[in-house]
py3Dmol code that shows the C-alpha trace and the ligand (Angstrom):
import py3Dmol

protein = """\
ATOM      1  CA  UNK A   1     153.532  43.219 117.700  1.00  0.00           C
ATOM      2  CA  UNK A   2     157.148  44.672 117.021  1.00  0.00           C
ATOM      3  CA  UNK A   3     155.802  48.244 117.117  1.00  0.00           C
ATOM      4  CA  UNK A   4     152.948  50.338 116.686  1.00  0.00           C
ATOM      5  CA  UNK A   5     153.488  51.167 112.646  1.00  0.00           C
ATOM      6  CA  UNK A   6     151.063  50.221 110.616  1.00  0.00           C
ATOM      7  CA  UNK A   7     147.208  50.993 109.424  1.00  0.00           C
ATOM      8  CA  UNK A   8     144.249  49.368 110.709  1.00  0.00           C
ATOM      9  CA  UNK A   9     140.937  49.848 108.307  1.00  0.00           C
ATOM     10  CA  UNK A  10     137.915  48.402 110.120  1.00  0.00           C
ATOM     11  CA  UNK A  11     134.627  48.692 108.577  1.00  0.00           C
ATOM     12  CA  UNK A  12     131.758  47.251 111.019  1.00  0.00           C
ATOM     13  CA  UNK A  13     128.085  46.941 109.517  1.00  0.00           C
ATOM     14  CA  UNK A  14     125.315  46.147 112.400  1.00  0.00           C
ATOM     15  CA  UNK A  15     122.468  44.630 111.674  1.00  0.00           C
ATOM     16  CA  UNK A  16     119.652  41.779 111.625  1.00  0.00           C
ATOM     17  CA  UNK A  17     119.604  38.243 110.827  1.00  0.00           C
ATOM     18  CA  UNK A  18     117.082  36.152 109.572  1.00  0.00           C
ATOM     19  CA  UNK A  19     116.315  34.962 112.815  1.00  0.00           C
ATOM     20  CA  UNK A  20     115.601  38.753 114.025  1.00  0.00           C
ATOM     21  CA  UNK A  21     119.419  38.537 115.776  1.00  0.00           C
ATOM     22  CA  UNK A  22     121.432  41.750 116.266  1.00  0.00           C
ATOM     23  CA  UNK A  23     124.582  40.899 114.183  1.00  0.00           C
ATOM     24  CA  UNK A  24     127.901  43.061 113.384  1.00  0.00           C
ATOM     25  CA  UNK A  25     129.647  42.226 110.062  1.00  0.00           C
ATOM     26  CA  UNK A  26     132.929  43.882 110.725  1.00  0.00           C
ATOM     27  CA  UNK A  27     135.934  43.729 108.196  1.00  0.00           C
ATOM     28  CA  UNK A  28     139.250  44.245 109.050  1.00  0.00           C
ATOM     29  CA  UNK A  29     142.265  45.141 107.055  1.00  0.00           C
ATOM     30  CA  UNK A  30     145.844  45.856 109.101  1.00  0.00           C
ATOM     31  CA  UNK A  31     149.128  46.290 107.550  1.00  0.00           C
ATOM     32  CA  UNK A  32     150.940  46.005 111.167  1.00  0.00           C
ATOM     33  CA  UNK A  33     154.828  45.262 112.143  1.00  0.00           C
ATOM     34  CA  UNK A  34     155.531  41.843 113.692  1.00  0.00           C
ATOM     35  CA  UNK A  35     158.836  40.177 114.669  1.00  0.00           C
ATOM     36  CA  UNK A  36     160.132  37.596 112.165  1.00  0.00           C
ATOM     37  CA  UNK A  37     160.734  34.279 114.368  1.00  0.00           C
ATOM     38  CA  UNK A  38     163.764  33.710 112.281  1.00  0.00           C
ATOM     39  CA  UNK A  39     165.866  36.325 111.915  1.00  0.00           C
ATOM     40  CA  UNK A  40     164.352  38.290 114.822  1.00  0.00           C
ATOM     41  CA  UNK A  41     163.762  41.235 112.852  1.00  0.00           C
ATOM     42  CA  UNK A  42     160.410  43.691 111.975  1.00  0.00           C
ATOM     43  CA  UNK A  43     158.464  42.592 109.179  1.00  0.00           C
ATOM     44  CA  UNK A  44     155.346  43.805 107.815  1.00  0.00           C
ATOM     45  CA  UNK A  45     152.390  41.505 108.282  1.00  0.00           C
ATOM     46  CA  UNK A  46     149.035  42.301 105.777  1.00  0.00           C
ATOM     47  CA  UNK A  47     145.880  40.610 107.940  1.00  0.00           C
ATOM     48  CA  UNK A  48     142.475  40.868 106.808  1.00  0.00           C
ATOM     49  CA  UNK A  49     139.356  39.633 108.757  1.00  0.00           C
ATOM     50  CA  UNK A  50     135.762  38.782 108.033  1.00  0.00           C
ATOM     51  CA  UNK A  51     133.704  37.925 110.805  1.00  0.00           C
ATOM     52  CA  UNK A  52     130.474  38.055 111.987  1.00  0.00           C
ATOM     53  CA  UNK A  53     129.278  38.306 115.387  1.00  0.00           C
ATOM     54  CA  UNK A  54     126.112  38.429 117.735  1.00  0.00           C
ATOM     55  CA  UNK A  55     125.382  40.947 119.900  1.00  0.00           C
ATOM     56  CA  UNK A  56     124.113  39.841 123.211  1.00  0.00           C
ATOM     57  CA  UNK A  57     123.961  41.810 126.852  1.00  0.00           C
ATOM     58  CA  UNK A  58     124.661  38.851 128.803  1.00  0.00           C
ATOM     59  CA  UNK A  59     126.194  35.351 128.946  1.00  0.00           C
ATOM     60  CA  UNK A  60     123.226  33.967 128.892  1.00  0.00           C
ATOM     61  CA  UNK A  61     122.691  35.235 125.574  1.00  0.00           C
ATOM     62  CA  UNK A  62     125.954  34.377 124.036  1.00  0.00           C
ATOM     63  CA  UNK A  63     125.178  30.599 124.824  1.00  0.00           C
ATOM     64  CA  UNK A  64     122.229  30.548 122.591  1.00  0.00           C
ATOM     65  CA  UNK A  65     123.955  32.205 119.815  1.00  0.00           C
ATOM     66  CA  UNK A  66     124.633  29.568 117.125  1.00  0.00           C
ATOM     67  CA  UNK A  67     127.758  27.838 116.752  1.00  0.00           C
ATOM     68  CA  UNK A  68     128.535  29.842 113.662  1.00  0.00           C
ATOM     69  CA  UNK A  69     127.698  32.704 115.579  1.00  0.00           C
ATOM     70  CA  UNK A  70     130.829  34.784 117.951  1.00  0.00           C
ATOM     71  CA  UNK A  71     129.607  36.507 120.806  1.00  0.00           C
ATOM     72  CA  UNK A  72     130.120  39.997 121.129  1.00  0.00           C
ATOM     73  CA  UNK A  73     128.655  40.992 124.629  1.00  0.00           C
ATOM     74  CA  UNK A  74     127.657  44.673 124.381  1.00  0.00           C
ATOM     75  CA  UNK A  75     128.259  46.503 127.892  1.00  0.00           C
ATOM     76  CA  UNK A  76     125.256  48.757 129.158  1.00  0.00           C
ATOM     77  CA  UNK A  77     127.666  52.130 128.652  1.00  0.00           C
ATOM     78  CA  UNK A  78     127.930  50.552 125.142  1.00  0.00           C
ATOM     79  CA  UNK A  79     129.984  48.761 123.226  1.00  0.00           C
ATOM     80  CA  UNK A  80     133.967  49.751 122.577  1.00  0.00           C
ATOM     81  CA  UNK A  81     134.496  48.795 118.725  1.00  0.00           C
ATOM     82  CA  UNK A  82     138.113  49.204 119.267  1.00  0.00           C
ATOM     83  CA  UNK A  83     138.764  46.658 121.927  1.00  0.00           C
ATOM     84  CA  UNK A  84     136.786  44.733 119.913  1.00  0.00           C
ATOM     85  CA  UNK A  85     138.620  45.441 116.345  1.00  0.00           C
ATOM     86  CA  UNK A  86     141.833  44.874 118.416  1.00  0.00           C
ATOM     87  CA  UNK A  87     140.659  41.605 119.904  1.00  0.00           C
ATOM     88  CA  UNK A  88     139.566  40.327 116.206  1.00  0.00           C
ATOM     89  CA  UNK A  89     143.233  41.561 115.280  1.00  0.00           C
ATOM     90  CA  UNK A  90     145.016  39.142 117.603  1.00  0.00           C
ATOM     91  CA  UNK A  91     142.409  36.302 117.098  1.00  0.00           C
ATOM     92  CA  UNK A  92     143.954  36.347 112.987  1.00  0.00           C
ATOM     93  CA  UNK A  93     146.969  37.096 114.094  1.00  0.00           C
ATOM     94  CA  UNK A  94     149.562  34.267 112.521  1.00  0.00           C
ATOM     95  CA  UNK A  95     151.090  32.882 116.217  1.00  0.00           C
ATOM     96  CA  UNK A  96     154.664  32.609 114.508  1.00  0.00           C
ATOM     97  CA  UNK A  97     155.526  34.815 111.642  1.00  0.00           C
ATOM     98  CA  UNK A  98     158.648  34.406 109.117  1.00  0.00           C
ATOM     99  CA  UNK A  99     159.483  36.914 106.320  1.00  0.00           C
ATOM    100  CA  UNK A 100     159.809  35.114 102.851  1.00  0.00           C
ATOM    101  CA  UNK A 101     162.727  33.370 102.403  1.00  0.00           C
ATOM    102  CA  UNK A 102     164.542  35.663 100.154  1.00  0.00           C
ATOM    103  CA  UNK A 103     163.634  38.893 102.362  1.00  0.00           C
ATOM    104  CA  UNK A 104     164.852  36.464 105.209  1.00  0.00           C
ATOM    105  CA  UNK A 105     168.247  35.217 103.938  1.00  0.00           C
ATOM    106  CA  UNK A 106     168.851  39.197 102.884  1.00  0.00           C
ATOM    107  CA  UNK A 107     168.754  40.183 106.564  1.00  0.00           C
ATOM    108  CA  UNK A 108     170.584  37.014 107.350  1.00  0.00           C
ATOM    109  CA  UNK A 109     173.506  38.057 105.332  1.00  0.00           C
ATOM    110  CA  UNK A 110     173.904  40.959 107.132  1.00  0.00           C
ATOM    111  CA  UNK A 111     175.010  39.668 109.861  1.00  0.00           C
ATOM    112  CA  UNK A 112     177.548  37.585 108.715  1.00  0.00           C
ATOM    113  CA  UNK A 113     179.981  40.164 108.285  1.00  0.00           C
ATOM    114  CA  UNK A 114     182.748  40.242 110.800  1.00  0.00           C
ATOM    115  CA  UNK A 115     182.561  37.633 113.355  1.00  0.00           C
ATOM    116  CA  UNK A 116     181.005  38.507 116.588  1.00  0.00           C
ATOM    117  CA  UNK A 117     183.543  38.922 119.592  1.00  0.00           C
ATOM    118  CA  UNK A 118     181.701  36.420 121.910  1.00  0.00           C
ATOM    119  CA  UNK A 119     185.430  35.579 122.464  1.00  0.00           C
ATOM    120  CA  UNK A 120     186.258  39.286 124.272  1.00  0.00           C
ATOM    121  CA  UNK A 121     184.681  37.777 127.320  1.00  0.00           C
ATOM    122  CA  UNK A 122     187.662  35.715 128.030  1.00  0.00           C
ATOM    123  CA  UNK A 123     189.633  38.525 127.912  1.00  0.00           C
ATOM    124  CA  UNK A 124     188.116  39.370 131.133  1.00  0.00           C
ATOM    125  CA  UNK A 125     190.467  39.005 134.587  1.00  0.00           C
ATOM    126  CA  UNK A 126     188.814  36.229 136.275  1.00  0.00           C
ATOM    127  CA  UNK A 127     187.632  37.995 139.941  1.00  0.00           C
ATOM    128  CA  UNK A 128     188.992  34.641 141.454  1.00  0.00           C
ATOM    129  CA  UNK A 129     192.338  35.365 140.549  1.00  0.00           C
ATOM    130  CA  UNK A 130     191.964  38.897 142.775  1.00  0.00           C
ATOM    131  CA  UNK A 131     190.964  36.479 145.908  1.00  0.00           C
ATOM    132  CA  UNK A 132     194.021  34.380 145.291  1.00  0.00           C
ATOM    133  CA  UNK A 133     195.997  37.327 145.446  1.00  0.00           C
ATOM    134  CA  UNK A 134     194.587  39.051 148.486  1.00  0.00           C
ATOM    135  CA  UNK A 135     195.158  34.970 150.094  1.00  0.00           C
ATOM    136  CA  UNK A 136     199.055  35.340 149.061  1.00  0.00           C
ATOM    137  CA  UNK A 137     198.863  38.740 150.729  1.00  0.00           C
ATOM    138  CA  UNK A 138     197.877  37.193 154.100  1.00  0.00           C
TER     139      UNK A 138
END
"""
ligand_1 = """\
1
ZN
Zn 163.231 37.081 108.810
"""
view = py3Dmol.view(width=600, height=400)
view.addModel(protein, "pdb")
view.setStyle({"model": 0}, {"cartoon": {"style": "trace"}})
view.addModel(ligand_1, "xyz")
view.setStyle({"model": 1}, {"stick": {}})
view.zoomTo()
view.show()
């Protein structure tokens, strides 16, 4: 993420199945910063998740859940909703993000003012030319 901004609602709603399962709807709505993959530059990035997930205490457990069914595997000290809200998070998380074209091509535009001076570098004495003169010196 491109910074910490943003708002993270998470709503999480435990419990049973009809098959008698221990079951967490959680919903998820961030407004969070990312970095556009175009122009390199923060944008805002809306996510919303709606998952549900089985609670289990041990491996075991998670691999008789149902397909359908995510684990969540509770710890004995208990469970920590926010590594888990944060984990859900980067699961919906887009793996490249762009900003819409025209918010794109605004930022784009900006930087097209005067030229970069990528060219300065030249200016530059090259250090070989020092060597050559300490040589002459000899
Ligand atoms: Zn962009």
């Amino acid at each position: 993420m491109a910074s910490d901004d943003g708002s993270i609602q998470a709503e999480l709603a435990f419990s049973r199945d009809e098959e008698n399962r221990a079951v967490v709807d959680l919903v998820l709505e961030a407004n969070v910063s990312v970095t556009c993959q175009r122009c390199l530059q923060a944008m805002p990035l809306a996510i919303s998740v709606s998952n549900r997930l089985g609670i289990v205490w041990t491996d075991e457990q998670a691999r008789h859940l149902p397909r359908q069914l995510d684990p969540l595997i509770a710890p004995e000290e208990g469970c920590d909703l926010w590594y888990l809200v944060e984990e859900e998070l980067i699961l919906a998380l887009p793996p490249f993000s762009y900003h819409d074209t025209e918010d794109c091509k605004q930022i784009l535009s900006d930087f097209s003012g005067p030229a970069a001076d990528e060219t300065q570098g030249e200016k530059q004495p090259n250090p070989f030319d020092v060597l050559a003169q300490l040589k002459k010196g000899d």
